[in-house]
C-alpha positions in Angstrom: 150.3 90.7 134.9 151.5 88.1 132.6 148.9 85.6 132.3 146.8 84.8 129.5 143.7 84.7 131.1 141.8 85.3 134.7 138.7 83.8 136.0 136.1 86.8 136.5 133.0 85.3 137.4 132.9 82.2 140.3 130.5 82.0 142.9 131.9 80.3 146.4 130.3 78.3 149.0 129.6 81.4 150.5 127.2 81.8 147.9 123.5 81.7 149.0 121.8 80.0 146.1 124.8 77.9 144.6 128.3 77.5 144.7 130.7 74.4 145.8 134.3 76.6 145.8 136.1 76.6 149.0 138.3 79.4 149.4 142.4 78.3 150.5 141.8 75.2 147.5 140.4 77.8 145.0 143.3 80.3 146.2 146.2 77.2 145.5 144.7 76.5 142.5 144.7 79.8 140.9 148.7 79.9 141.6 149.2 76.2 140.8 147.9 77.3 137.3 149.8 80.4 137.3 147.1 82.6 137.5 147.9 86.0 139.1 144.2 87.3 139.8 141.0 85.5 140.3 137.1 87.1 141.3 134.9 86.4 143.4 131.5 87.2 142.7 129.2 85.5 144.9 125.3 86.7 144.8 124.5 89.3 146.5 127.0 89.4 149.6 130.6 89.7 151.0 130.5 86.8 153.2 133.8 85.3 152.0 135.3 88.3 151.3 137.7 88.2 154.7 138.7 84.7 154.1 139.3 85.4 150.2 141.6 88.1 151.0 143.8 86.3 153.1 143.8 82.8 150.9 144.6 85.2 147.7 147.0 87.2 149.5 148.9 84.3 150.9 149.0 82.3 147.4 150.6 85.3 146.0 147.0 86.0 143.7 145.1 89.1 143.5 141.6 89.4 144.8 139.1 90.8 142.8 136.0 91.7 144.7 132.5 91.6 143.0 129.4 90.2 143.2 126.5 88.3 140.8 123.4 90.8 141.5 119.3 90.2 139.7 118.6 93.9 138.4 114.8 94.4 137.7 113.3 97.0 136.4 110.0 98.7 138.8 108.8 100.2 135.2 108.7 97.0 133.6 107.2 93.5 133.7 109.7 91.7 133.3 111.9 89.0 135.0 115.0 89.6 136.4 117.8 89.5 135.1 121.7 88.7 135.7 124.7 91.4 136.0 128.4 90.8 137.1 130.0 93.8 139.1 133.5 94.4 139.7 135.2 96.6 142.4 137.7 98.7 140.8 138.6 101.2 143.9 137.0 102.1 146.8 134.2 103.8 145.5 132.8 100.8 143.7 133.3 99.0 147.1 131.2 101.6 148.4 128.8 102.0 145.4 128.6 98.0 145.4 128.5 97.6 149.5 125.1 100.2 149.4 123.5 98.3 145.9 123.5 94.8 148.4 122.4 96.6 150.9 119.7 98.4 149.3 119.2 95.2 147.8 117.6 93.9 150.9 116.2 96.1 152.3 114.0 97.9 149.5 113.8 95.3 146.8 113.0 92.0 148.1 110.7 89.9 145.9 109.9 86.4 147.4 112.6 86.6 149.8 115.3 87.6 147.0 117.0 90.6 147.3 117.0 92.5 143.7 118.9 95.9 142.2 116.6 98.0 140.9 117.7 99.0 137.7 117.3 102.7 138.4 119.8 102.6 141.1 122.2 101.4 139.2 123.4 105.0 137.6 123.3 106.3 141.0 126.3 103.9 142.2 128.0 103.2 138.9 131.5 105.3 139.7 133.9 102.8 140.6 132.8 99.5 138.9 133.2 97.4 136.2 130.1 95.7 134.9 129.2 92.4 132.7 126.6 91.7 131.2 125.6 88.2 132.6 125.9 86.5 129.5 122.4 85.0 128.0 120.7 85.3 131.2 121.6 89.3 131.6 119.0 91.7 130.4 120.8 91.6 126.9 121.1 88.4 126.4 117.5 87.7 127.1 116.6 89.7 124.4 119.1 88.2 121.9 118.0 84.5 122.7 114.2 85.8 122.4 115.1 87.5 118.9 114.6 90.9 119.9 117.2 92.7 118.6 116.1 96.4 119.1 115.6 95.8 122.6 118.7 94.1 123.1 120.1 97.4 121.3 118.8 99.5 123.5 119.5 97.7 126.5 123.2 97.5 126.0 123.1 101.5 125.0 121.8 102.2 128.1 124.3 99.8 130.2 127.0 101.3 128.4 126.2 105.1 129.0 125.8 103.7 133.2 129.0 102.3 132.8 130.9 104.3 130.3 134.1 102.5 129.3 133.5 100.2 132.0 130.9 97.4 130.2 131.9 94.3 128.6 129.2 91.7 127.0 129.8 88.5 128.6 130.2 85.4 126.8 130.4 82.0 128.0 131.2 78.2 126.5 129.8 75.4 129.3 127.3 73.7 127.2 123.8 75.2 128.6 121.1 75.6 126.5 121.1 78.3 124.1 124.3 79.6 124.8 125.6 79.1 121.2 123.0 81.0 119.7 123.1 83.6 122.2 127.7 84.2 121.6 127.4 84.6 118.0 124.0 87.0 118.6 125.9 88.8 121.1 129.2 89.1 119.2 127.9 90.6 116.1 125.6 93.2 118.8 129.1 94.3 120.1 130.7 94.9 116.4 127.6 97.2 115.8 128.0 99.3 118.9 131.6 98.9 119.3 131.3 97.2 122.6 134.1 95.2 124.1 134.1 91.3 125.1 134.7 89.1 127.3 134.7 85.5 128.5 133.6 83.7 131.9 133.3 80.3 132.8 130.8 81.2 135.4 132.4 78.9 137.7 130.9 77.1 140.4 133.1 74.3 141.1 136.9 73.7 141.5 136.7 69.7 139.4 134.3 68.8 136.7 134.0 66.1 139.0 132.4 68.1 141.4 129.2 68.3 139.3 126.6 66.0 141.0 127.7 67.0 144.3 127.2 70.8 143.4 123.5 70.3 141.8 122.5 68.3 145.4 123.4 71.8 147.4 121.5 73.3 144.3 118.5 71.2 145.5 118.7 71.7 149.1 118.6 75.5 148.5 115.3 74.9 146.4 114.0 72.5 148.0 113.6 69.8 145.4 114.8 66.0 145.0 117.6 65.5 142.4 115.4 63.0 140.2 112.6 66.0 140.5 111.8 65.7 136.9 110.4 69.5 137.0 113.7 70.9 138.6 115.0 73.3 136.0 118.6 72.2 134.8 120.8 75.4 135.1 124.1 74.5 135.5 126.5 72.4 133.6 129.5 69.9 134.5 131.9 72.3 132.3 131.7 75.3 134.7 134.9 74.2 137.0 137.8 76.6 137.2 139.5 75.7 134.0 143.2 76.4 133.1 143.8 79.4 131.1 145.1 76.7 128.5 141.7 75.3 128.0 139.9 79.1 127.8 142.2 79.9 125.3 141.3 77.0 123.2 137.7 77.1 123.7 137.7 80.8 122.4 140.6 80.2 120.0 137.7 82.1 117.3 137.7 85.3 119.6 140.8 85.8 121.4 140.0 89.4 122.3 137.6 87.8 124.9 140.2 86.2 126.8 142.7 88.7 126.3 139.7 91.4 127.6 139.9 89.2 130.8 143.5 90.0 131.7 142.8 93.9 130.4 139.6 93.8 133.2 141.7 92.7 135.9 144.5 95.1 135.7 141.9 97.7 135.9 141.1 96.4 139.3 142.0 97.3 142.9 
């Protein structure tokens, strides 16, 4: 694998709450850009993953299999919160299949399927986690200023996912995202945790941002001029060019360079 970067978090139009990618375009444009591997990680399902295998595999790319999953904790009060999990051989495809499915079955809240956290250790072997950037159980913490509890969140993660979790940072202009890097970078000095960047990707072309926010607003349920409708995306999460990662994160390269180190790890 000779690139200098690969795209590890993208959600499809297979995605159930967002996601504009179509599959044979995403596929040609991960080769066009000489790209060798690219994820797929949409929430909570495998609905693409037939038609993924076969774009990928016909554009000469790898397919990495994963999926975006809301982990919440029965003990707690909390929200949920994001994680990114990646199949690395078949047992994390079989560890990742039953999460889903458990998922939906046990731990629906308001028609959302959500991990419970304390299944997490049970089907750990074979995947590769990340964090889920600000909005990930450590990253909450960070942007809220709790420190200790980000600590001890990330401990935690790391002994589920021994040598297998990255803290995920990303660069697409959202609110408190700045904050949350340079929290989250000095956290992974102190406990000797590795990095790594996403562009959380939603869309092939920046251009492709207004049209991307109305399927947002169908799924909810809400008017685009809805001045209540919480803003969660930006126009900057498109599939950019390794090129442009590598320039955006030209102050921690070992995030980009952790990307290609992820991928070779996986199936």
């Amino acid at each position: 694998m000779t690139t200098e970067f690969v795209h590890l978090r993208l959600h499809s139009e297979y995605s159930l709450v967002d996601g504009l990618v179509r599959i044979k375009p995403l596929a040609e444009k991960v080769a066009a850009m000489g790209m060798p591997a690219v994820a797929l990680t949409d929430f909570n399902n495998f609905f693409g993953l037939i038609k993924f295998y076969k774009a990928t595999q016909a554009a000469g790319v790898k397919p990495i299999l994963g999926a975006d999953i809301l982990v919440v904790d029965q003990g707690e009060d909390g929200a949920a919160t994001q994680l990114v999990l990646l199949v690395a051989d078949q047992t994390g495809y079989r560890n990742l299949t039953q999460l889903i499915s458990k998922a939906y079955l046990d731990g629906q809240r308001q028609a959302v399927p959500m991990v419970d956290k304390s299944w997490l250790a049970e089907h750990s072997q074979g995947l590769i986690a990340l964090s889920g950037g600000r909005l990930g159980e450590i990253g909450i913490a960070l942007v809220s200023g709790r420190v200790a509890d980000a600590q001890s969140a990330l401990r935690e993660l790391m002994a589920i996912f021994p040598d297998r979790f990255y803290l995920e940072l990303q660069r697409t202009n959202r609110a408190d995202e700045e904050d949350y890097l340079h929290a989250a970078v000095l956290l992974a000095s102190q406990c000797q945790c590795p990095v790594v960047a996403t562009n959380d990707v939603r869309f092939i072309e920046s251009s492709e941002f207004e049209a991307h926010e109305a399927r947002v607003c169908i799924y909810e349920g809400r008017a685009l001029d809805d001045p209540r409708r919480e803003r969660r995306y930006s126009e900057n999460q498109y599939l950019r060019s390794p090129q442009e990662m590598i320039e955006l994160f030209a102050d921690i390269p070992e995030a980009i360079e952790n990307s290609v180190e992820i991928a070779k790890r996986l199936i």
